[in-house]
Steps between C-alpha positions, in 0.01 A plus 500: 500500500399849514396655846324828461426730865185717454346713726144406638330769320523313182337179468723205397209392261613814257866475585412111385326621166814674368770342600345173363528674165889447560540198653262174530350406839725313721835707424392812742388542840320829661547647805262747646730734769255690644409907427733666264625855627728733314772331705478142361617378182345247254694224490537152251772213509623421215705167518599600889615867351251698645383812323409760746355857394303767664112517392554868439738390177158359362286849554419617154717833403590471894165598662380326812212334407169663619307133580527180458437436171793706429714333803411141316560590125837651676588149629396326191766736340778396739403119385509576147772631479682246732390192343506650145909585588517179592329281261558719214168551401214796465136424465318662313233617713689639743377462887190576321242192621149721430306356300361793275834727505313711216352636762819646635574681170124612404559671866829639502397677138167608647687667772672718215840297464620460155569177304874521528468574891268188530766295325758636720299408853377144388886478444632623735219407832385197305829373367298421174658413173489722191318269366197490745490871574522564120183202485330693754449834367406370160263337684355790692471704139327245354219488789540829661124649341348188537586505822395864647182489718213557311214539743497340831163345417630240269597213614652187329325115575659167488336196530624166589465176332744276704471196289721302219540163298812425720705663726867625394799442699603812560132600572455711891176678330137420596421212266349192521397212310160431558125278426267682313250500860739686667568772181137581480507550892764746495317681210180486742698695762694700260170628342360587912840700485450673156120638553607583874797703384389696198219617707723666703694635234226674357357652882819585562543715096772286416601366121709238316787647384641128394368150538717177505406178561798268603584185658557187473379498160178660434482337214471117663128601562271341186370736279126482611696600932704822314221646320286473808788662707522792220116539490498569889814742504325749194175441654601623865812697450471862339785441195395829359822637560707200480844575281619119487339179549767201527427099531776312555557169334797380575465130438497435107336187551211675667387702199297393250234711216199470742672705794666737262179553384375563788770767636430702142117509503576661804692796371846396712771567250847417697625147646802286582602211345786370723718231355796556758707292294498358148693190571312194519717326769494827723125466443507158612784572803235786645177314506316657207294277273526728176750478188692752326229436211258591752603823536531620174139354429349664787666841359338470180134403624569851700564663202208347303276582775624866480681571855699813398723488820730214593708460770715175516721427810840367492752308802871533474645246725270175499654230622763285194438806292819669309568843396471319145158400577362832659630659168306197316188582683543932415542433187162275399293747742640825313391270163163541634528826528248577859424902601697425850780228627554488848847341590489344887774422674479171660385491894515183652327585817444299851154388379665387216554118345805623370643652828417225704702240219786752467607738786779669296333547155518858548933543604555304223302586179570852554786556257301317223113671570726861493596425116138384453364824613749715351465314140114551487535893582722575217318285290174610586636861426601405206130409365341770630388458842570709824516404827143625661494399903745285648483333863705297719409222742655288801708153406526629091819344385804746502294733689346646130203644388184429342424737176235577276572599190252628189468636189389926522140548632379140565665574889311289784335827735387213748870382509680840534242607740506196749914557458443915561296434834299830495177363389219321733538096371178278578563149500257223509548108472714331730901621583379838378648795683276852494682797509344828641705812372490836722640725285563823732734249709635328210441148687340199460233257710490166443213201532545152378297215440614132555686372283343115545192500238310241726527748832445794281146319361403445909592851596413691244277733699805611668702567178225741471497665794850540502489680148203724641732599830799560250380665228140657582447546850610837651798454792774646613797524223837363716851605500775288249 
């Protein structure tokens, strides 16, 4: 059993999230001792030898830290290092649990600092890898002008459609399986949203940069629901200006000529076509009604129908899978041949089927998703592709990232700007989250909508007038 003393001025939820990277639940146990001074030491027991060092061993290049941000990622340091002596093992993330650590780097190099000096820091603050600091610059170079602010009118919209064949097990996203009655409801309210919004937009001088519509699965509406949903957004949004129009759908078995149809007659050249796995029995294991077969079919009706841009997601570390079949599952979508592949790492979070079945999925796949990920970005590499945005979430296996990877020019601007945060993001639908940029402060405002479709239908009036406060009515700009 492992005993680790904090101070109070770190929570033991993030001491929790990293040393749970070294050890499963159960083995450890955390202390909180009250307010750390510079005359305290961080302390952890390792098999009753107890491991006692002052916090100022932790202070990066021996400077007191200036807040506590810099007091925390001091501590984290201290149990790093610890536990990593002990267990004989380095992550490869570091004490690094943000979730868009691009960020970091597109900031450190905007600040003047060069590539080698950003390596260095993530290194040496971050504990990162080689590896992952290496993966993190490329990434920043291959989004960094895509990424600059254009104009602070333009704005990026996502819309919601929170609905699918069947529900996935290691599904925490707004997505439901619902009767036709209560999909043409939602669209009711959804449309309310759409007019309400765009009107604003256009009183207010501001333009669609990007537009994605997400889910769910978009494409579990019938072909006659999506063309009416695409007639409403050209008819009351101004897409003059809009660089990139993207309609996600993910579920092969959801596609068919008549709604491919309908997303071309509509000029939308870019969607995703997410197979996650091409293993039949994973298929089965996760809850999704499609076939390998599917998949490939559904690719080639996209083709036929002339979508120029596809974008088809990947999951290392499903539940039975092997590093064998991961490779299996590369391999046939590279045969394909799509624009972009986007490589997730597994999440089993608390919402979850999986999580709730399986407490210690995560500790113990860890070893096995790390080959997974590392295979597919050498082999991507390989055929061409380069790592575009990249993004890391809570309860991902091995503590890993999510990354999207693409063949030159057919980059996602919706995805690197939602991972960039310096645009204003409007999100309609249920479970979306709008995002209102201030530039001169470099922060961000947020308003949500409910994430329950059926409370989202009976409120929808204050969805709106939440957007309106956020995004288009003049107040006072607060302090981060």
């Amino acid at each position: 059993m492992y005993n680790v003393r904090i101070c109070s001025s770190i929570s033991g939820y993030e001491t929790e999230e990293l040393i749970k990277m070294f050890v499963p639940k159960g083995n450890y146990e955390i202390t909180e001792d009250g307010a750390l001074d510079n005359n305290q030491s961080f302390s952890v027991v390792f098999e009753n030898e107890r491991i006692s060092l002052p916090i100022e061993s932790f202070y990066y290049r021996g400077r007191k830290p200036e807040n506590i941000k810099e007091l925390k990622n001091a501590i984290k340091r201290g149990i790093y290092d610890a536990f990593g002596k002990s267990c004989g093992k380095e992550l490869p993330w570091g004490i690094l649990t943000g979730v868009k650590p691009v960020k970091i780097v597109r900031e450190l190099y905007e600040k003047g600092n060069s590539y080698d000096e950003i390596s260095l820091y993530m290194k040496e603050y971050y504990r990162l890898s080689d590896e992952k600091t290496e993966l993190l610059i490329t990434t920043l170079k291959n989004q960094y002008l895509q990424s600059c602010v254009r104009s602070e009118n333009n704005v990026g919209v996502y819309l919601g459609i929170p609905f699918c064949p069947t529900r996935c097990v290691y599904c925490s996203f707004t997505s439901n399986v619902a009767k036709p009655g209560a999909i043409e409801a939602y669209l009711e309210a959804l449309y309310k949203e759409i007019e309400a919004v765009s009107s604003s937009m256009r009183e207010a001088g501001m333009f669609t940069e990007s537009f994605y519509i997400g889910g769910g699965t978009p494409t579990s509406l019938s072909a006659g629901q999506l063309d009416e949903l695409l007639d409403r957004i050209f008819t009351n949004f101004d897409l003059s200006r809009c660089e990139e129009f993207t309609v996600e759908a993910g579920r092969p078995d959801t596609i068919t000529p008549e709604k491919l149809a309908v997303i071309r007659r509509h000029g939308i050249r870019r969607i995703s076509i997410n197979p996650q796995s091409m293993n039949a029995k994973t298929l089965e294991i996760i809850g999704r009604l499609h076939s390998p077969e599917q998949i490939i079919e559904a690719y080639r009706m996209a083709g036929e129908a002339g979508i120029e841009i596809i974008n088809m997601d990947l999951i290392a570390g499903l539940p039975g899978e092997t590093p064998e079949d991961f490779r299996n599952t590369l391999a046939a979508v590279l045969d394909m041949a799509p624009e972009n592949i986007t490589v997730h790492t597994l999440a089993v979070k608390r919402a979850s089927r999986l999580r709730e079945d399986d407490e210690e999925y995560n500790y113990r796949e860890t070893m096995k998703l790390a080959e997974m990920v590392e295979y597919s970005g050498k082999v991507l590499k390989e055929r061409g592709y380069e790592p575009y945005y990249l993004y890391r979430q809570k309860y991902m296996v091995g503590n890993l990232e999510n990354i999207g990877y693409c063949r030159k020019g057919t980059e996602c601007l919706y995805n690197i700007k939602t991972m960039d945060e310096r645009q204003t993001m409007i999100a309609l639908g249920a479970g979306g989250i709008s995002k209102r940029y201030y530039p001169e402060e470099n922060r961000i405002e947020r308003a949500a909508n409910v994430s329950n479709y059926e409370i989202y239908i009976e409120r929808i009036d204050e969805m709106i007038q939440r957007k309106n406060q956020l995004l288009f009515a003049k107040h006072p700009q607060k302090d981060i």
